[in-house]
N, C-alpha and C positions, 0 to 999 in steps of 0.2 A: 769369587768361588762361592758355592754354591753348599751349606749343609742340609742332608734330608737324612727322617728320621721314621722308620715302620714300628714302633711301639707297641707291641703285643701283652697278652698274660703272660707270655712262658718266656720270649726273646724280645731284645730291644736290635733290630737291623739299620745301622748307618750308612751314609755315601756320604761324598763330596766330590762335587761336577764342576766341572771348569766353564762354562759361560763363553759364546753364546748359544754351543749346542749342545749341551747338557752332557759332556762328555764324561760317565764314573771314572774316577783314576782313584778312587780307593773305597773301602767297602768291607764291614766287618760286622757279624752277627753275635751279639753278645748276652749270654745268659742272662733273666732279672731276681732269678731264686738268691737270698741272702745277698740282695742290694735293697741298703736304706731307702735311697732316692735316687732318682732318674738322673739328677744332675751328675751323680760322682760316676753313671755308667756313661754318659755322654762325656764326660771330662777325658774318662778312661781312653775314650776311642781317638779323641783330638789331643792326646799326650801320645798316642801309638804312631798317630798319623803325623805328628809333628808339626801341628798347624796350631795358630790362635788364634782364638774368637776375633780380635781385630783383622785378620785375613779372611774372613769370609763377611760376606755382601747380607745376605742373607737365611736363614735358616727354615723349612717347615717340617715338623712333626708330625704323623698321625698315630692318633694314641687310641687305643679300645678304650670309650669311652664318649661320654656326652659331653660336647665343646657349650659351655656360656657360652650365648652369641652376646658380643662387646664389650667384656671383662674376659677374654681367651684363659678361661679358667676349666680345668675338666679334673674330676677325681674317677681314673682307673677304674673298671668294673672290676675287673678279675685281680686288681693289684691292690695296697693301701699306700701309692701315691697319690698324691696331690700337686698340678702342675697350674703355674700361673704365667703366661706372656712375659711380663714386664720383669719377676721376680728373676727367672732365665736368664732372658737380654741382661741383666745386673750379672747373675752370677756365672753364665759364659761368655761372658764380654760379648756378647754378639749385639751390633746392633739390630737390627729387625727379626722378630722371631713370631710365630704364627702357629698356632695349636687347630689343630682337622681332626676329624673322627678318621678313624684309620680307614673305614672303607670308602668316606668321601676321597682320600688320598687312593683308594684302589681308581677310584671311578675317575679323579685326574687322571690315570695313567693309562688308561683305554685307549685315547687315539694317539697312542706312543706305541701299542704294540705290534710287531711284526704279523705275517702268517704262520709262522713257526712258537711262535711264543701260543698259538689256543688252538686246541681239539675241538673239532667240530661237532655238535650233538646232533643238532640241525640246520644246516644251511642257512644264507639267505636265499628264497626266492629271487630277489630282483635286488643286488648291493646297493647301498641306496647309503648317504652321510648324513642325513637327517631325521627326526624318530628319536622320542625318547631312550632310552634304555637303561638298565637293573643291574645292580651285580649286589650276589650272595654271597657268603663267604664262612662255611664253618669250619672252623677252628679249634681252638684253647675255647670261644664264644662260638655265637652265630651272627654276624655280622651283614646289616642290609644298609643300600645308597641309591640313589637314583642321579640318572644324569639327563636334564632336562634342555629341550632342543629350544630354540627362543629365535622365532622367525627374524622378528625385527634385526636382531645382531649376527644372525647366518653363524651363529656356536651355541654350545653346549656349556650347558652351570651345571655343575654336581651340586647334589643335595645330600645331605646326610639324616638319617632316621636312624631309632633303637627297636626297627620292629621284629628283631629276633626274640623279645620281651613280651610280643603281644600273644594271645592265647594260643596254645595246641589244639588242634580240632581233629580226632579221630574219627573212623569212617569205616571200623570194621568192628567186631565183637570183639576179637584179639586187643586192638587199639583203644577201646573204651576198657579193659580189663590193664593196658599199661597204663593209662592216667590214674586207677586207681590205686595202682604200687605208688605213682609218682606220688599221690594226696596223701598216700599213707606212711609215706618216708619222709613227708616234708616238703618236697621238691617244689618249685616253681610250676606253674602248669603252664608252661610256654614250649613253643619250640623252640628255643636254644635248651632247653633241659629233655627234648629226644634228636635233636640236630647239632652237635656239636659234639668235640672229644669227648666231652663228661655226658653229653647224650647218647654216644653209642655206649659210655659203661651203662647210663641208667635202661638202655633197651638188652643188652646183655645179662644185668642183675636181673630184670623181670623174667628173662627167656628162662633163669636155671632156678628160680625159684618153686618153693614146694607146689603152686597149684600149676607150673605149667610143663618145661620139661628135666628140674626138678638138676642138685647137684653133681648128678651122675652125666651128666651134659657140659658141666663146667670144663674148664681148661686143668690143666696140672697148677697153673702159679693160681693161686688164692687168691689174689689182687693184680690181674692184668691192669696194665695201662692200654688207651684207647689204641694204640700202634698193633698191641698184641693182638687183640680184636680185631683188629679189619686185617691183619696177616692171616690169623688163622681163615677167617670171614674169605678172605683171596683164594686163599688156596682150597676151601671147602672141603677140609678133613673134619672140623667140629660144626655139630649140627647147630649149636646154643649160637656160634659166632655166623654162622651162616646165613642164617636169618636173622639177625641181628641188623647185620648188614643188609640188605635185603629190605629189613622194616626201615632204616637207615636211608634210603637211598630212594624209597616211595616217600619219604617225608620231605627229603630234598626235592625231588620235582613237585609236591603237592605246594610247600612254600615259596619255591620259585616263580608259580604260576599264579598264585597270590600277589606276589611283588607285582609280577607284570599287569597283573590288572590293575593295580595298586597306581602304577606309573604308565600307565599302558605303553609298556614300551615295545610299538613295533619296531625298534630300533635293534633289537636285542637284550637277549637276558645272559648272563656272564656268571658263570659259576668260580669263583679264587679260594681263597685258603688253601693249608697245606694238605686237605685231604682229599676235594675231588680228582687231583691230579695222577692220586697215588691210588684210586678205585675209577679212575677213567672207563677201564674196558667194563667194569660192571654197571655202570649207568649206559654205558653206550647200549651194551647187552639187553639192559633192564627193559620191559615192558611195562612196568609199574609206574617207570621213572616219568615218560611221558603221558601213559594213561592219567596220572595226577595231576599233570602240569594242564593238560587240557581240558579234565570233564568237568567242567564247573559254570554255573549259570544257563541260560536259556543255548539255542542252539550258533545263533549270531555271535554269541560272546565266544563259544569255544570254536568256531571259525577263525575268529581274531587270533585268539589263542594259536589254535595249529597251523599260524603264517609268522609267528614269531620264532628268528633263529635261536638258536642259543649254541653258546660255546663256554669250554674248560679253559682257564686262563691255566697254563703249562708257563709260569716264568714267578721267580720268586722273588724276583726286584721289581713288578708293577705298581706294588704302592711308593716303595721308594725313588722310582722316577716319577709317579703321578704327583707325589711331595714335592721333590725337583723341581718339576712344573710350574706347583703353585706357588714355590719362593720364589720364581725366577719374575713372576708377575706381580711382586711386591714393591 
């Protein structure tokens, strides 16, 4: 038996697969607000399921976060845990345990998915099983991976990166007047600080502040959460969330197309997290989304660009079978 582990800011998502075809037969999402440590939420889930760490073969985890390569140690971005390999395997009796950045675990889980599991943004030209390819992932974070094609072995090795950390680069008058709310609040000047939950609040707080459309734009609740935001943003009754969303979703395909240059992945670019899923029809809609993802460098480069597919991963268990995956190979 098999455990895997999607390790988020906000939830910790479990399975356990029967071997040899990764069969889930059980599977529970569990809060991490007011848990000390990851171990006593994993314990929790293998006392529900009724299983002991001597019953299962192997375990792998992907956590938000930068994995040590060969001391499997990672301390949580958006958490104050601290996880170590070996300290685990001690205190959930498991022998083999294996710590992945959670989107290297999305990007295992890519040639696991069905046709039904991703929304199409853009096609492939020509289906093709080799070509690099990207997957973004904003969330709780902004999460990037790459999964790299390697002739010689006819497969694919995920790579993992923290480039949702690396600069925000605006591109219009409006966008250079957000980074300077972000400087002046503090903020990170990255795009995970306007591309993620806590990026649509920080594009929201600028939209109703005094120099732009000011608190008579605001919402009724004081303190939306990023959910309320892109509900209202959905349905386009409040202007502040409208474009919010909107600035929201030009940033997403501006980063996306970054990545793909980054990996050139004619292979594919893969949009996950919980929330393109849930504004699908408004990227598909969007004009921005693509205008971003392609006009960038000379004219050759954005030809590369506009022959690259991309697709909405619609399945909330792809890091957790892409985890699956990677224990099963242990």
């Amino acid at each position: 038996m098999i455990l895997a582990g999607d390790i988020g800011g906000t939830h910790s998502r479990f399975g356990l697969f029967e071997l040899p075809e990764l069969r889930l037969v059980c599977e529970r999402s569990i809060e991490n607000k007011g848990r000390g440590t990851f171990t006593e939420v994993a314990r929790e889930f293998l006392a529900e399921a009724g299983v002991g760490g001597d019953q299962i073969e192997a375990a792998t985890f992907g956590v938000a976060g930068p994995v040590r390569a060969g001391g499997g140690q990672v301390k949580l971005t958006n958490l104050s845990w601290d996880l170590e390999e070996r300290a685990l395997e001690r205190d959930l009796g498991i022998r083999h345990i294996a710590l992945i950045n959670d989107l290297r675990a999305h990007a295992e889980g890519l040639p696991l998915l069905r046709p039904q599991d991703l929304i199409t943004v853009v096609p492939a030209a020509t289906p093709r099983a080799q070509g690099n390819r990207a997957i973004i992932a904003a969330g709780t974070g902004l999460g990037e991976a790459g999964i790299i094609w390697v002739d010689q072995e006819q497969r694919h090795h995920s790579v993992s990166c923290e480039g949702g950390h690396c600069d925000f680069a605006p591109q219009t008058a409006r966008e250079w007047q957000l980074l300077e709310h972000l400087r002046q609040a503090g903020k990170p000047l990255s795009f995970e600080s306007v591309l993620s939950g806590r990026g649509l609040r920080n594009i929201y707080d600028f939209l109703i502040s005094d120099r732009q459309m000011g608190k008579s734009a605001a919402l009724a609740d004081a303190n939306p959460d990023p959910s309320e935001i892109s509900r209202a943003g959905m349905a386009g009754g409040n202007p502040a969330c409208t474009e919010a969303l909107e600035m929201f979703i030009a940033f997403y395909g501006a980063e996306a197309g970054n990545l793909a240059l980054k990996y050139l992945a004619t292979g594919g670019v893969y949009l996950g997290g919980g929330i393109a899923p849930r504004i699908a029809s408004k990227i598909l809609a969007s004009k921005d989304f693509l205008a971003r993802f392609r006009n960038k460098g000379p004219e050759k480069i954005q030809k590369v660009l506009a022959d690259i597919p991309i697709f909405i991963i619609n399945s909330e268990t792809n890091a957790l079978y892409g985890a699956a995956s990677y224990a099963r190979r242990m």
